[in-house]
DORONU-473821 format. One line per 3 residues: number of its first residue (from 1); their letters; for each residue x, y, z of N, C-alpha, C, CB. Coordinates in steps of 0.1 Angstrom, whole numbers. Glycine has a CB too. Layout:
% residues N
NUM = A = X Y Z X Y Z X Y Z X Y Z  ... .
***
This chain:
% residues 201
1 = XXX = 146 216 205 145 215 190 137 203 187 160 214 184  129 206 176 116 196 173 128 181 167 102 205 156  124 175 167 130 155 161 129 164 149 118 134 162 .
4 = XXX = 136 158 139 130 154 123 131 138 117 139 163 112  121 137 110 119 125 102 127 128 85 100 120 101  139 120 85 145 123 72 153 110 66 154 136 73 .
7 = XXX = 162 111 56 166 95 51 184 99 60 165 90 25  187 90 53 203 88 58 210 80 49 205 82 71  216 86 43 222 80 28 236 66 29 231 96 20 .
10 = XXX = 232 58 25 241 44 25 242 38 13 236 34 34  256 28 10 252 20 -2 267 30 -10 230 22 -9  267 28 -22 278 27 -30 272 44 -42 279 7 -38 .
13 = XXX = 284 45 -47 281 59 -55 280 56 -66 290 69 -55  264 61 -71 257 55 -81 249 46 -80 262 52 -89  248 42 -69 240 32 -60 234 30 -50 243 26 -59 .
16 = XXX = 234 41 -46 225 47 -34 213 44 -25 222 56 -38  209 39 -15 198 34 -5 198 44 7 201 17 2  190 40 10 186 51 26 177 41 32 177 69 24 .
19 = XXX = 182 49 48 175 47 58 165 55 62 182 46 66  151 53 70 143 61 73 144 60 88 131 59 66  149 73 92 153 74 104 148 89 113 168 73 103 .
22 = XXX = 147 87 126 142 98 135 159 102 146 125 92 145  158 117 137 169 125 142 171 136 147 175 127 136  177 140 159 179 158 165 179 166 150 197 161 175 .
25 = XXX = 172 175 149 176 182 137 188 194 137 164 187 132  194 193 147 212 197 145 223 184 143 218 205 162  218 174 143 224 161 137 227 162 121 212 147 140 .
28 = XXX = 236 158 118 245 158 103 236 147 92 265 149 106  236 145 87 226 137 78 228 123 80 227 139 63  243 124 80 247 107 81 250 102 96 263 102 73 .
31 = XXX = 246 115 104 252 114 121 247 104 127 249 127 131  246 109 137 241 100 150 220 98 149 248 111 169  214 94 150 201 93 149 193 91 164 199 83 139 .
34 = XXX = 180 89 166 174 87 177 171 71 172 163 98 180  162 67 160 156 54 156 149 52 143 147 49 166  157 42 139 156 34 126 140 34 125 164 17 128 .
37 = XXX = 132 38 113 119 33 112 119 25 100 111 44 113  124 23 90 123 22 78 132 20 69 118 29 75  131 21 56 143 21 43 134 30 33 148 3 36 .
40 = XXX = 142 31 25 139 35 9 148 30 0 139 49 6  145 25 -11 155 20 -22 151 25 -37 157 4 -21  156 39 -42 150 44 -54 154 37 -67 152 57 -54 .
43 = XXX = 164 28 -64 167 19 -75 158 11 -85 174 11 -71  145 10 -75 137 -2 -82 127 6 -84 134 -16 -74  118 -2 -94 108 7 -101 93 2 -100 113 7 -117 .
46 = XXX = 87 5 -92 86 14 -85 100 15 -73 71 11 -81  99 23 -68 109 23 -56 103 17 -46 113 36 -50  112 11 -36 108 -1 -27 113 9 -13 118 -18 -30 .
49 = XXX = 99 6 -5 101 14 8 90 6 18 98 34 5  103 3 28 97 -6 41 94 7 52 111 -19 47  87 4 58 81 14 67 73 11 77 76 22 61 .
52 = XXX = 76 14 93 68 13 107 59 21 103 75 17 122  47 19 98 40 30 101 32 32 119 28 28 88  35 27 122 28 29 136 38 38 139 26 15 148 .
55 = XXX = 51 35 144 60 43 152 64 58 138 76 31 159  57 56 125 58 72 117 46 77 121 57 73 100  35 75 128 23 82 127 28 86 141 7 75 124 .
58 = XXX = 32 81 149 38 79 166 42 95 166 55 66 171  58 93 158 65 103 155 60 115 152 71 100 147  50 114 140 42 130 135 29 134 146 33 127 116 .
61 = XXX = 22 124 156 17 129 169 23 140 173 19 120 180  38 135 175 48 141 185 54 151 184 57 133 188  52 154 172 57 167 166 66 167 156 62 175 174 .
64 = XXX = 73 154 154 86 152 147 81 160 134 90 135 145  95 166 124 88 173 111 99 166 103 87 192 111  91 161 89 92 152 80 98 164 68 76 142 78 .
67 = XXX = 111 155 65 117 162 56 112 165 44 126 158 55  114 173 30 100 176 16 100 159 16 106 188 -5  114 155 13 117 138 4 105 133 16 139 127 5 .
70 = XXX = 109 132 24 99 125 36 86 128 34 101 130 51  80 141 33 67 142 27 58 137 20 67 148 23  71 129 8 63 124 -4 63 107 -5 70 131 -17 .
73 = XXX = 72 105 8 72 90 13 61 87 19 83 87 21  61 97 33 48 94 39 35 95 31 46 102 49  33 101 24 20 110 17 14 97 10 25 123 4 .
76 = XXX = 30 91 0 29 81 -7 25 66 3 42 81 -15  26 65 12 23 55 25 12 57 29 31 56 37  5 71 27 -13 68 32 -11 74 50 -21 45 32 .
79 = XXX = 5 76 55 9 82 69 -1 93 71 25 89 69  5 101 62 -3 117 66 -15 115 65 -1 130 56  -20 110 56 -41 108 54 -45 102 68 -48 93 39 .
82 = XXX = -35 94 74 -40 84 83 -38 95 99 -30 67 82  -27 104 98 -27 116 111 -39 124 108 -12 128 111  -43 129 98 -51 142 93 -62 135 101 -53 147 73 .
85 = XXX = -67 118 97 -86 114 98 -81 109 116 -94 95 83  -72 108 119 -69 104 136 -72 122 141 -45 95 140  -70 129 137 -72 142 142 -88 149 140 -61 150 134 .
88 = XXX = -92 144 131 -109 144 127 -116 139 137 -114 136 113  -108 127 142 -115 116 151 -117 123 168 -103 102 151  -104 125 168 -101 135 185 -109 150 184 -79 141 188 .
91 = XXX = -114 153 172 -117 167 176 -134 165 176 -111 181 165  -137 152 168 -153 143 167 -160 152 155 -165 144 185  -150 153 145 -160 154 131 -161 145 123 -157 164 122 .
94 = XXX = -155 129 130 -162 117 126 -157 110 135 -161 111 112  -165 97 135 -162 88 142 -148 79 134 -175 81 145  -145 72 149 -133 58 143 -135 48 132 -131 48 152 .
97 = XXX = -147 42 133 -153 34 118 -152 42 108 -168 29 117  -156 52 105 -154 60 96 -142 63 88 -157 69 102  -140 69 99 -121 70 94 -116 57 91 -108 74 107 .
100 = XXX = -115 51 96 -111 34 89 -115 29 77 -116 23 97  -129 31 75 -134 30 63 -128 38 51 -147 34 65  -126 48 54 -117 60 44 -104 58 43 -117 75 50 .
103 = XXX = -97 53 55 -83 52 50 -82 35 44 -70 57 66  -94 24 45 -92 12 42 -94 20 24 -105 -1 51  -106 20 22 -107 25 7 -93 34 -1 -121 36 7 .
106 = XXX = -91 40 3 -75 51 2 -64 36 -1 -69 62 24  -65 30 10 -53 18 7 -57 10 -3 -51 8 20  -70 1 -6 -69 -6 -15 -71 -1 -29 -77 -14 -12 .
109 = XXX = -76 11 -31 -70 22 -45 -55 22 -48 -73 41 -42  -51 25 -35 -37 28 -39 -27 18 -43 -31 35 -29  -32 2 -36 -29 -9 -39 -30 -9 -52 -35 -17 -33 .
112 = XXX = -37 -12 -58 -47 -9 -70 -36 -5 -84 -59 8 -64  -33 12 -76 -26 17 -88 -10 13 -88 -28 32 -88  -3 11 -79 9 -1 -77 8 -11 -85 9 -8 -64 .
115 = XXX = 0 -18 -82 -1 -31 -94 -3 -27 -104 -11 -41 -93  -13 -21 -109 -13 -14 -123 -1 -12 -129 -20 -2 -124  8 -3 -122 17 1 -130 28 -11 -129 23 16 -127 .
118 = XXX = 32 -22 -122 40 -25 -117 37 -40 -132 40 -25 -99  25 -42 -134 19 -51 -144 23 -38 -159 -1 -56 -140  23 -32 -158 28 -23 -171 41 -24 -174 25 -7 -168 .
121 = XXX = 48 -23 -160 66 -17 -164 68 -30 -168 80 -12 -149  63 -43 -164 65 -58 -168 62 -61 -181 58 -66 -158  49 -54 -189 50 -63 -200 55 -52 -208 36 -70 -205 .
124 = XXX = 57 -39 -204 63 -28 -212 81 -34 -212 59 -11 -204  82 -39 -199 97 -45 -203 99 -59 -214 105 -50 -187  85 -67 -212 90 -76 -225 85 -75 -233 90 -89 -227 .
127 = XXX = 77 -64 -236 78 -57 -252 94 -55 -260 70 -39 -251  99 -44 -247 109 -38 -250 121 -53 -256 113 -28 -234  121 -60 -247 130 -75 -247 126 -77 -265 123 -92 -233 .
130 = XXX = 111 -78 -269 110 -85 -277 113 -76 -291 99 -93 -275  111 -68 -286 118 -51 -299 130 -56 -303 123 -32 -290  141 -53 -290 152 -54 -291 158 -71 -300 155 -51 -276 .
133 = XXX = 153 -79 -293 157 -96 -302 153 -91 -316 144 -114 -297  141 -89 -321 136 -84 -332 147 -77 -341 127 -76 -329  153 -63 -334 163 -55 -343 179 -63 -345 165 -39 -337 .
136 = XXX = 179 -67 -332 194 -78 -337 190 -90 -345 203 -86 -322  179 -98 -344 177 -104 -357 177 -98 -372 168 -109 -356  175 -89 -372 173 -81 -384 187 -74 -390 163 -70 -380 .
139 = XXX = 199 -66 -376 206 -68 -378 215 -80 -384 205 -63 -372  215 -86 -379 223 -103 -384 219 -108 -395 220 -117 -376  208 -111 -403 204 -114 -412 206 -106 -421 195 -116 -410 .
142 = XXX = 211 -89 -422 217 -80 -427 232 -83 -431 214 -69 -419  234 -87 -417 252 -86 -418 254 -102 -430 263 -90 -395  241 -113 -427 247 -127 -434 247 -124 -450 236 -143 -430 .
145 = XXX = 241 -116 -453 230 -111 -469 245 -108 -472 214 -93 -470  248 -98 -467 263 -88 -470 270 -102 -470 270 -74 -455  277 -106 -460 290 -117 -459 282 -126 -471 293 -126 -441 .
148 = XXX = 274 -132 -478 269 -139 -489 272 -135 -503 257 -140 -488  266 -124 -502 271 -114 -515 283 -113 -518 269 -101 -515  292 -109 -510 307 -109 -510 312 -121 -514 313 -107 -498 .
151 = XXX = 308 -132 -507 316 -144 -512 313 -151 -524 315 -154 -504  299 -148 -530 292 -151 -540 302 -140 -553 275 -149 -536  299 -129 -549 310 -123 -561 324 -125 -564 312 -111 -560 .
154 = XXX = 332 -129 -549 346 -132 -551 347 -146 -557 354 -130 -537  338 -157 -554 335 -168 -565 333 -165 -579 324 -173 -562  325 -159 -585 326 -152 -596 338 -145 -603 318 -145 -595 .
157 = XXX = 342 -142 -598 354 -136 -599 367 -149 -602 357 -127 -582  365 -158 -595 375 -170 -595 376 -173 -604 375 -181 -588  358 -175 -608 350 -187 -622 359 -182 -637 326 -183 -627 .
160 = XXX = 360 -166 -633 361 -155 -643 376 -155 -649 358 -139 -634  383 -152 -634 398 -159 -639 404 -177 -647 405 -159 -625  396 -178 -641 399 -191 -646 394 -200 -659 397 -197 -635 .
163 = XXX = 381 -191 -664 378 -191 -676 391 -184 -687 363 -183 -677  391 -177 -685 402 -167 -689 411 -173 -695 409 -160 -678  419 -183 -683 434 -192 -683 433 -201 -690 440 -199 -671 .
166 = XXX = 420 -208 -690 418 -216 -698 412 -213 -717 409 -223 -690  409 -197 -720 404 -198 -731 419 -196 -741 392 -188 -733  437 -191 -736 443 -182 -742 450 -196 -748 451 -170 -733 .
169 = XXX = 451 -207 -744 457 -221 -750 453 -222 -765 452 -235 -740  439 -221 -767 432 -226 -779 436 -212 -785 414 -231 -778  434 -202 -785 440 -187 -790 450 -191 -796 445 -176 -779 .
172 = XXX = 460 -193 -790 468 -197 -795 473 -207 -804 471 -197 -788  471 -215 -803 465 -227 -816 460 -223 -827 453 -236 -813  449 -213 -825 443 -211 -838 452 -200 -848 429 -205 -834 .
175 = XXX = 460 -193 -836 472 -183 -846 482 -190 -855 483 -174 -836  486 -197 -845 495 -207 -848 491 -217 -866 495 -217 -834  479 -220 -865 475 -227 -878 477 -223 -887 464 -230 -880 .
178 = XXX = 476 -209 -894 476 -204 -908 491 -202 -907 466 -189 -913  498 -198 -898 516 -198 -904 521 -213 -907 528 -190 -891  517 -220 -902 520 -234 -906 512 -238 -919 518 -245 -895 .
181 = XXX = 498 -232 -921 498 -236 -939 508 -231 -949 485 -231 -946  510 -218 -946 515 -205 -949 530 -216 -953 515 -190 -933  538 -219 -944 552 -225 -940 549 -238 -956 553 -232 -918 .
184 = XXX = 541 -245 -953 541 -262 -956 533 -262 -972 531 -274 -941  531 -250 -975 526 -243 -990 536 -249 -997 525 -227 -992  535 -253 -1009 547 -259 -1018 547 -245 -1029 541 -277 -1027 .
187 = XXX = 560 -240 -1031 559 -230 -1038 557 -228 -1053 567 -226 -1035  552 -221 -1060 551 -223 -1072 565 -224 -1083 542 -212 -1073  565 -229 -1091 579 -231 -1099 575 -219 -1109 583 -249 -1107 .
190 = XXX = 587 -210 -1115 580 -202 -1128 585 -211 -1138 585 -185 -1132  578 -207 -1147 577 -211 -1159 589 -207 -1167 566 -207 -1164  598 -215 -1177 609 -208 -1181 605 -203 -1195 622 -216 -1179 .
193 = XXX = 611 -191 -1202 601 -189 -1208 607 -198 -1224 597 -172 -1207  603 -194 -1239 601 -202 -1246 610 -197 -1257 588 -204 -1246  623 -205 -1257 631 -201 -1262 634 -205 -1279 640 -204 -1253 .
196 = XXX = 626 -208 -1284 626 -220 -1298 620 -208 -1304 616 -238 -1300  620 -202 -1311 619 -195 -1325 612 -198 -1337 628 -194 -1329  607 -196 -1345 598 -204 -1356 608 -199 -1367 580 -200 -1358 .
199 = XXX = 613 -205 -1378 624 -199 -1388 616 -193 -1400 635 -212 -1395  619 -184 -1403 609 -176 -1416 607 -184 -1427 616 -162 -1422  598 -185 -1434 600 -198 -1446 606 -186 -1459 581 -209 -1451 .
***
């Protein structure tokens, strides 16, 4: 039975890492293995993956068969490009400089586009940082407007009462004034009337 090249799952749930390992392919995923080549860690962005490439190209010589996930590790590693132009080389539809030349160019493109994105996810994350400060400032300055207004009306409100308490004293005073003229009025006397008679002559 051919080896296979495949991961081996380690690390916590929801948190997940692997190993890149060469195994009997009637071996269990997490079983027993032949040898450690590598890691993968899909947590990070890009994903972070250490890798022998000597003893992976060794392996795919040898027949070992690379799992799909493995496919797209190696593929993504420049492995497979680098078996395919080693096999160009042994059958002489190019020479060794050649091939080197091709898989050197292959690598520093692919370098290339790693950094590119890896300078993207970085300032796309302190965009994102500076978005985010932005809307919680905006929030807060929302929430102080509100908590201002409120206290500014319930002030008003105080001024309001307390104008109030103070206008009903003089009210009162002024009612009070006309029943005390009213009271301290001297009353009129009548007139009695006129009792003397004139005698007829």
């Amino acid at each position: 039975m051919p080896a296979k090249i495949r991961l081996s799952r380690h690390g916590k749930k929801g948190h997940a890492y692997y190993h890149i390992v060469i195994a009997d392919q009637r071996a269990s995923r997490d079983g027993k293995f032949i040898e450690k080549i590598g890691s993968y860690d899909p947590n990070t962005n890009p994903a972070s993956i250490e890798l022998d490439m000597e003893k992976a190209l060794s392996w795919l010589q040898k027949g070992a068969q690379p799992t799909d996930t493995m496919k797209a590790i190696l593929s993504y590693k420049g492995i497979l490009l680098k078996n395919h132009l080693d096999k160009g080389v042994k059958k002489g539809a190019l020479t060794q400089e050649k091939a080197d030349e091709k898989f050197n160019e292959w690598t520093s493109v692919k370098e290339g586009k790693i950094n590119e994105k890896k300078n993207r996810l970085s300032s796309s994350s302190v965009k994102d940082l500076e978005e985010r400060l932005a809307a919680e400032t905006k929030i807060r300055d929302a929430k102080a407007d509100e908590v201002a207004k409120k206290r500014a009306a319930a002030q008003m409100k105080t001024v309001a009462v307390e104008d109030i308490a103070e206008g009903e004293a003089p009210a009162a005073e002024e009612n009070a004034a006309p029943v005390a003229e009213h009271t301290e009025a001297p009353a009129e006397t009548p007139q009695e009337p006129d009792t003397t008679t004139e005698n007829p002559s």
